[in-house]
C-alpha positions in Angstrom: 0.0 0.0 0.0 1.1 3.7 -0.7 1.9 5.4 2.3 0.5 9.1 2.9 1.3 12.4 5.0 -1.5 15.0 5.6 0.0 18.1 6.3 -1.2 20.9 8.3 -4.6 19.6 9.3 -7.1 20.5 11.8 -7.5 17.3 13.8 -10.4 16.7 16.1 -10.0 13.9 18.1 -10.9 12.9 21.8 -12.9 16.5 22.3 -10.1 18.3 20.9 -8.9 20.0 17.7 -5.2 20.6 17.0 -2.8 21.5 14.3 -1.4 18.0 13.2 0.7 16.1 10.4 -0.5 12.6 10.1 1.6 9.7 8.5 -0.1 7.0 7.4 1.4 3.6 6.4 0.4 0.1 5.2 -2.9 0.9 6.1 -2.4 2.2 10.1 -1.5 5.2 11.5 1.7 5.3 11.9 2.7 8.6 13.5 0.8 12.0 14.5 2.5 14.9 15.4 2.8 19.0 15.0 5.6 18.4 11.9 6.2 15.1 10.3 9.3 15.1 7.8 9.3 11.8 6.1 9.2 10.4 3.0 5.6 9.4 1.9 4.1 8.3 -1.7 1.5 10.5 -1.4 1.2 13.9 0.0 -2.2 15.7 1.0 -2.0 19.6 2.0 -4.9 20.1 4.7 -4.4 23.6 5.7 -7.2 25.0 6.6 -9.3 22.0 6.6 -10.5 19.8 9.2 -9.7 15.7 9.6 -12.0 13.8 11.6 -12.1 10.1 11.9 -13.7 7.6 9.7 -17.7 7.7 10.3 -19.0 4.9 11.9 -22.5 4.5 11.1 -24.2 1.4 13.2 -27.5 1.4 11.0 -27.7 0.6 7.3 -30.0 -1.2 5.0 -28.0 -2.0 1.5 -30.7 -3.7 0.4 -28.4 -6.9 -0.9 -29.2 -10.0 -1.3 -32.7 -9.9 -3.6 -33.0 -5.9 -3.8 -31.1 -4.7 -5.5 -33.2 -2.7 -7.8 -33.0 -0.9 -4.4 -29.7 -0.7 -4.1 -26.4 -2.9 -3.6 -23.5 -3.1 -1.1 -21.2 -1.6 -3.9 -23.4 1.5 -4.9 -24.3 2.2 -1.3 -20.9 1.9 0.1 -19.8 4.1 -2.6 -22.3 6.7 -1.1 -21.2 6.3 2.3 -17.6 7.0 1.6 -18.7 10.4 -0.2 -20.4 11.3 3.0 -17.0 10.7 4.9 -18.0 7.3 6.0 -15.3 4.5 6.2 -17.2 1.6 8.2 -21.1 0.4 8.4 -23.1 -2.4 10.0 -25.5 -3.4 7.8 -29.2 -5.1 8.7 -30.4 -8.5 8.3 -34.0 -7.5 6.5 -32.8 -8.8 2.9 -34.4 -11.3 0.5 -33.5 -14.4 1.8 -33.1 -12.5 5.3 -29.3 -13.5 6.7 -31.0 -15.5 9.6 -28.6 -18.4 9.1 -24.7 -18.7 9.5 -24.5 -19.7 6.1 -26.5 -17.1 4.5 -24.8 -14.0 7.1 -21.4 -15.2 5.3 -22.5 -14.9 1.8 -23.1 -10.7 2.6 -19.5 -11.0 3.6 -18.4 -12.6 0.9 -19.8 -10.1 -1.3 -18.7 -7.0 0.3 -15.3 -8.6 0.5 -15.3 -7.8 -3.6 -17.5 -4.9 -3.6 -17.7 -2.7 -0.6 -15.3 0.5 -1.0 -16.0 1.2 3.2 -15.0 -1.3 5.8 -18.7 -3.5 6.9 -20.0 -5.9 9.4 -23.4 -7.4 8.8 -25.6 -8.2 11.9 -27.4 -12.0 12.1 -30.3 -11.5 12.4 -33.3 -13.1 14.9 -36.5 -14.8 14.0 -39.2 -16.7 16.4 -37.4 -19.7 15.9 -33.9 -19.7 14.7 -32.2 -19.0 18.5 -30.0 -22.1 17.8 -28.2 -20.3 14.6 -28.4 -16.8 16.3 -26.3 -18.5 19.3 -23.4 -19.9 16.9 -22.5 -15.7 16.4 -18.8 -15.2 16.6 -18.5 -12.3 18.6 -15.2 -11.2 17.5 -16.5 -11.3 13.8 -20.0 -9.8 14.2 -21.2 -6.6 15.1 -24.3 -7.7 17.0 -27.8 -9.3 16.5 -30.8 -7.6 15.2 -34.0 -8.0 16.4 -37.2 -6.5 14.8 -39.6 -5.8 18.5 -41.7 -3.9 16.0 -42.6 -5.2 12.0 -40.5 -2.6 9.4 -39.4 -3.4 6.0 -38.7 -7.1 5.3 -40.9 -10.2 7.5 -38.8 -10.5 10.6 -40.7 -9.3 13.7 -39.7 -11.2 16.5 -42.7 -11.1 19.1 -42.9 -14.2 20.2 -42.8 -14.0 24.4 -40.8 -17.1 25.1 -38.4 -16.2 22.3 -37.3 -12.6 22.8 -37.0 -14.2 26.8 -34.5 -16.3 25.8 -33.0 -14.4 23.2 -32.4 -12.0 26.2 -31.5 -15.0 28.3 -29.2 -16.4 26.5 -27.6 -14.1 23.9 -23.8 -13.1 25.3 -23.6 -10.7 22.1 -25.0 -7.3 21.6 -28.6 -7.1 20.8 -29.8 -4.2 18.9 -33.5 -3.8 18.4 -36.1 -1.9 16.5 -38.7 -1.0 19.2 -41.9 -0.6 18.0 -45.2 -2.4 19.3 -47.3 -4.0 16.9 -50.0 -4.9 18.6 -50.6 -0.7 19.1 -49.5 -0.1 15.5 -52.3 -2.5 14.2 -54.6 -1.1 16.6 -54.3 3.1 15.4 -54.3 1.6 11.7 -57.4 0.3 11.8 -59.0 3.3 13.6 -57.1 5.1 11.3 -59.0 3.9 8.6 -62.4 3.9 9.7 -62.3 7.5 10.8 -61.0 8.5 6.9 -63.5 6.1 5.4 -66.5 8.1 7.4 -64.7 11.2 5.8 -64.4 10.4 2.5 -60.6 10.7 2.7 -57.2 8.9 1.8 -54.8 7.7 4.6 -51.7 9.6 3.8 -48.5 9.9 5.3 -49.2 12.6 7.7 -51.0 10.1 9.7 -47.8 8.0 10.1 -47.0 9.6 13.1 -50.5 8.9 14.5 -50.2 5.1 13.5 -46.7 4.7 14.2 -46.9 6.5 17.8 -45.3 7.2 20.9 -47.2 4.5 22.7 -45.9 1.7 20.1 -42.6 3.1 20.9 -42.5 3.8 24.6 -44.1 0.5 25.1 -41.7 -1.5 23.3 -38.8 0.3 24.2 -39.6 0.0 28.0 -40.3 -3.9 27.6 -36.7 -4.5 25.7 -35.2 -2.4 28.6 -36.5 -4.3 31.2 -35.7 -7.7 29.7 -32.0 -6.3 29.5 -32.4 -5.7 33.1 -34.1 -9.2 34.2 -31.1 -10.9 31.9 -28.2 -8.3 32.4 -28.4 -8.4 28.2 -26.1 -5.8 26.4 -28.9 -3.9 24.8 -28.4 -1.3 22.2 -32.0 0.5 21.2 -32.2 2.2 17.7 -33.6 5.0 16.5 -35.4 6.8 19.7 -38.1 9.0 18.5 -39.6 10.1 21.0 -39.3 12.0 24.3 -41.2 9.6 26.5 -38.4 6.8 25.6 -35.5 9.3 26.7 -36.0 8.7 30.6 -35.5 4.5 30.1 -31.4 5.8 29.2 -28.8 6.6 32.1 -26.1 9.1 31.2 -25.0 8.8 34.9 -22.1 6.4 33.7 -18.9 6.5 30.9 -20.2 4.9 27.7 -17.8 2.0 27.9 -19.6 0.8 31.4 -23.3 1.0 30.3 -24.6 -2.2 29.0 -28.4 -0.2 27.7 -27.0 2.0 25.3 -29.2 4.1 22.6 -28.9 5.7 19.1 -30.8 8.5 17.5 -30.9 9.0 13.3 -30.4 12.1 11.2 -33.7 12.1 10.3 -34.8 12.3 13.2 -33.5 15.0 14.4 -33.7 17.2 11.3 -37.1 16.6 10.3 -40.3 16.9 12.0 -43.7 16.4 11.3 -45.1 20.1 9.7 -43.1 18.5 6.6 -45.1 15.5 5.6 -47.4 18.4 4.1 -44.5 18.6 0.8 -42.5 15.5 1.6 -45.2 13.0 2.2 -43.9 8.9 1.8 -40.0 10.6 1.2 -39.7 10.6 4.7 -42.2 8.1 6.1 -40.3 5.7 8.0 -40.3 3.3 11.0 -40.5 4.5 13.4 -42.1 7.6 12.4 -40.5 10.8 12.4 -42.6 12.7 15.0 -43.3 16.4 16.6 -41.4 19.3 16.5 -41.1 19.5 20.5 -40.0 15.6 20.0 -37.1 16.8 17.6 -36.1 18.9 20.2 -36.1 16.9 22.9 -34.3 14.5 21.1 -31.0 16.7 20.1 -31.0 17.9 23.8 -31.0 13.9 25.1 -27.7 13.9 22.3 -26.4 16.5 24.1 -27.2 15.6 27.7 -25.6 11.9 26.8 -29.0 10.1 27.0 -28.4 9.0 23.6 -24.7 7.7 22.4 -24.5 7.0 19.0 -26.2 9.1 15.8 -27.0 6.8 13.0 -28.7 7.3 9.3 -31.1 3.7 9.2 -30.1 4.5 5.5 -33.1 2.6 3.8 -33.5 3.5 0.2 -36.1 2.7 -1.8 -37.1 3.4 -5.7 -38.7 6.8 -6.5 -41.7 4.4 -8.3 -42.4 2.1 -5.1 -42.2 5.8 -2.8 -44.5 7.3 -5.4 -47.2 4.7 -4.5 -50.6 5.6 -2.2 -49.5 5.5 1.7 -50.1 1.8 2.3 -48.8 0.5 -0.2 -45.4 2.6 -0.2 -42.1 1.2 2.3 -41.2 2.8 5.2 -37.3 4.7 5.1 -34.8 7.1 3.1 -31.7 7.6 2.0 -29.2 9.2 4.0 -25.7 7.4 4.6 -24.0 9.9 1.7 -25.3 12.8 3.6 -25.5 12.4 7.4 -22.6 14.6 8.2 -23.7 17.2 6.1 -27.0 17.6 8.1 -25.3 17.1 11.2 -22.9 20.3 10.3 -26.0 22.3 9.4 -26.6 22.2 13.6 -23.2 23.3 13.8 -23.1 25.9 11.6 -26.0 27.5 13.6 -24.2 26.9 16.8 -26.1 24.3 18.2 -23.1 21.5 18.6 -18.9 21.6 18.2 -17.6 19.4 15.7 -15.9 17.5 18.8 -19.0 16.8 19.9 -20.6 15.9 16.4 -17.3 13.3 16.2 -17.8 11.9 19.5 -21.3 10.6 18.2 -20.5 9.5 14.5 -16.8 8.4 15.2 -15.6 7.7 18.5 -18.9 6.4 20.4 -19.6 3.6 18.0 -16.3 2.4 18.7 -17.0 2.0 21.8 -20.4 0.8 22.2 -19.5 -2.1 19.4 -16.1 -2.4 21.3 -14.7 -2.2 17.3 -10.7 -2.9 16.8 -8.2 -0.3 16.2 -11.2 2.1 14.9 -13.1 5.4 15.7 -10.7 7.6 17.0 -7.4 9.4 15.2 -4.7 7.0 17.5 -1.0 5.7 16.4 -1.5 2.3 16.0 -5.0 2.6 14.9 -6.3 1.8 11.1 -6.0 4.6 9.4 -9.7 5.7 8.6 -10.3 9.5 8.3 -12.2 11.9 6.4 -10.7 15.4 5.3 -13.6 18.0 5.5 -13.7 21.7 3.8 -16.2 23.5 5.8 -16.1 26.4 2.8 -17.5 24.2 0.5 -21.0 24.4 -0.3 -22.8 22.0 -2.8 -26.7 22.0 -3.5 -27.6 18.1 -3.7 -29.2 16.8 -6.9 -29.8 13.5 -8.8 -26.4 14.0 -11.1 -24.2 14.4 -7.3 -26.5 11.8 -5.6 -24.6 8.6 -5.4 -27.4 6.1 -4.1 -28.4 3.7 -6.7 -32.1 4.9 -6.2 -30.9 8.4 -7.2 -33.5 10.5 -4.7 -33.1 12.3 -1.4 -35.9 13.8 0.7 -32.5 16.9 0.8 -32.9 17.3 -2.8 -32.6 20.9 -4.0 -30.9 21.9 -0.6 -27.5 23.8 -0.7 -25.0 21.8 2.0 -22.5 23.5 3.7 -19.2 21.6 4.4 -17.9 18.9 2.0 -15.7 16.1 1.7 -11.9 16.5 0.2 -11.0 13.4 0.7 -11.9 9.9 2.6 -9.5 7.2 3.5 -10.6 3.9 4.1 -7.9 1.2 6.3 -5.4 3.1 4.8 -6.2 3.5 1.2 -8.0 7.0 -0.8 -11.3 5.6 -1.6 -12.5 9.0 -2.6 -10.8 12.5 -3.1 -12.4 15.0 -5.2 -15.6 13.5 -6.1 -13.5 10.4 -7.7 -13.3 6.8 -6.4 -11.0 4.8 -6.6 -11.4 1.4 -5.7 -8.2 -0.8 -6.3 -8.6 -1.8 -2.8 -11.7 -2.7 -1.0 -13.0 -2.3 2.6 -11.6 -4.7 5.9 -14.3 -6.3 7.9 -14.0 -4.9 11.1 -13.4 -6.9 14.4 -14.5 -6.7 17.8 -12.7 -6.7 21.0 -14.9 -9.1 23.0 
């Protein structure tokens, strides 16, 4: 591999930013200091511009095996590196759904050729596959997922005696999707026959209303306690609501909680006023919710309720998000644009870029307890993205890199862009070019 010196940078790293050279070489970090003089293949001049570690985004949907008319690991790992991510952890809801040992190692073997980023792939649960779920190599595999709440694909998991000894018995991480369906079902159909009195269609501003805070708090607050009963390490995605931020302790460091939480872009950026003009682009499960829910939510980042922010990137086809509200999925796009909307709260003073790293970068590296990743260290793989806070760029369909080529941003001018990302050593993208002579590494676990 080529080695690399970035000159004159603006690190951030730990909760601080600092002038730095950084020399990379066969693919770690070898060296950080105020003034490297060495030899290197390539050289990158970063005055003026910002490096932050690789993202680390914990929730993906890449839509491969059996959509990928959706999207594939290739095209959306392509879009993640744009975005200044380096490493995902993709979700078992494909077509067949990775639900057996066998099938979870055939995504790896494909992102092995194809993904430009570095990837895990979680195995996912069922009501009755605990034996395959149990074989999980914890070293290998980021976590299992289990769907408390139906979404995309045909893999909830609400069986009583299962998810007890899922809980029971499951030493890995657990990471669930907390919605309850019996509530869900329940609002639909009143849903309905309210509209049908009225004469009028079900669209997606009643998502919210269907998809409420009761299905959430009530699911949320049942995985919790299970976690509790079992001493299970419980991580909870996408927390929509204010109601579910009193079930998470900020009282202790990250590394010692074993309930740990993520909130999503999308959440946090959009609220319900903009169903009216964005209708099924931003449905998604769980729904995106009120405007004081938005802001109770960025204030639970901020207070350390929540640990991680993720995207839940779930991209579908403009056609099948064109369709009547029943009938069209649930989730967007996001993964090539997360940081980009979480610099739009910086730029208006509502969080540091140390802070914005110590969600996206170094807190999933330690909630996933991931190897030699998430924060700018000697020693450490070498996965950083070079940011130009200058730049501006107004997003559409010819600079969208998902393969569905849509974003519910479209038409919006970003502020901040990537110069450069760097992938286990290796410049995966650098002025809107990729480059992929050398794929991603899967990443490992220190368990």
């Amino acid at each position: 591999m080529k080695s690399i010196l970035i000159k004159n940078g603006q690190v951030v790293n730990k909760g601080q930013i600092k002038t730095q050279d950084i020399f990379i070489r066969n693919g770690l970090i070898e060296k950080i200091d105020n003034l490297i003089d060495v030899f290197a293949n390539i050289e990158i001049d970063a005055t003026n511009k910002y490096v932050i570690p690789g993202i680390i985004d914990d929730q993906v949907h890449f839509r491969e095996p059996g959509l990928t008319h959706k999207a594939t690991i290739q095209t959306e790992a392509r879009a993640a590196v744009a975005g200044g991510v380096t490493s995902f952890m993709e979700m078992p809801n494909v077509n067949p759904p990775s639900v057996t040992q066998q099938l979870l190692q055939h995504k790896y073997d494909i992102a092995a050729h194809t993904s430009l980023a570095n990837y895990s792939f979680f195995m996912g649960a069922t009501n009755d596959n605990l034996e395959e779920v149990l074989k999980t190599d914890a070293q290998k595999v980021c976590g299992i997922k289990a769907f408390m709440g139906s979404s995309t694909g045909n893999m909830l998991v609400d069986n009583p005696t299962t998810l007890e000894n899922l809980f029971l018995k499951c030493s890995i991480l657990i990471a669930t999707h907390c919605e309850d369906e019996a509530t869900i079902r329940k609002n639909t159909a009143e849903i309905r026959q309210m509209l049908e009195t009225r004469d009028m269609e079900v669209t997606a501003a009643f998502h919210p209303v269907i998809r409420n805070h009761e299905s959430c708090y009530l699911s949320s607050h049942f995985a919790v306690e299970l976690a509790k009963k079992h001493n299970t390490r419980l991580h909870i995605l996408h927390i929509s609501t204010a109601e579910e931020i009193a079930l998470f302790d900020n009282s202790i460091p990250l590394s010692k909680k074993r309930i740990t939480s993520e909130v999503c872009v999308h959440h946090l950026y959009f609220n319900e006023s903009q169903y009216a003009t964005l209708g099924n682009l931003i449905k998604c499960n769980p729904a995106i919710k009120s405007k004081s829910d938005q802001k109770a939510l960025f204030q639970a980042l901020l207070d350390d309720r929540f640990d991680i922010i993720a995207t839940d990137h779930a991209p579908h086809t403009w056609e099948e998000k064109s369709k009547p509200y029943f009938d069209a999925p649930s989730g967007l796009p996001l993964v090539q644009h997360s940081l980009n909307l979480m610099l739009s709260f910086y730029f208006k003073g509502k969080i540091s870029l140390e802070r914005i790293v110590e969600k996206m970068c170094h807190a999933p590296a330690i909630c996933f307890q991931i190897d030699k990743r998430g924060f700018l260290d000697e020693g450490n793989w070498a996965d950083l993205a070079i940011i130009d806070l200058n730049k501006k760029t107004k997003v559409t369909t010819k600079n969208i890199h998902y393969k569905c080529k849509w974003s519910p941003i479209e038409g919006k001018i970003l502020r901040g862009g990537i110069d450069a990302t760097i992938v286990s050593g290796h410049i995966a993208y650098q002025n809107g070019q990729f480059f992929e002579e050398k794929m991603g590494e899967r990443l490992l676990f220190n368990r």
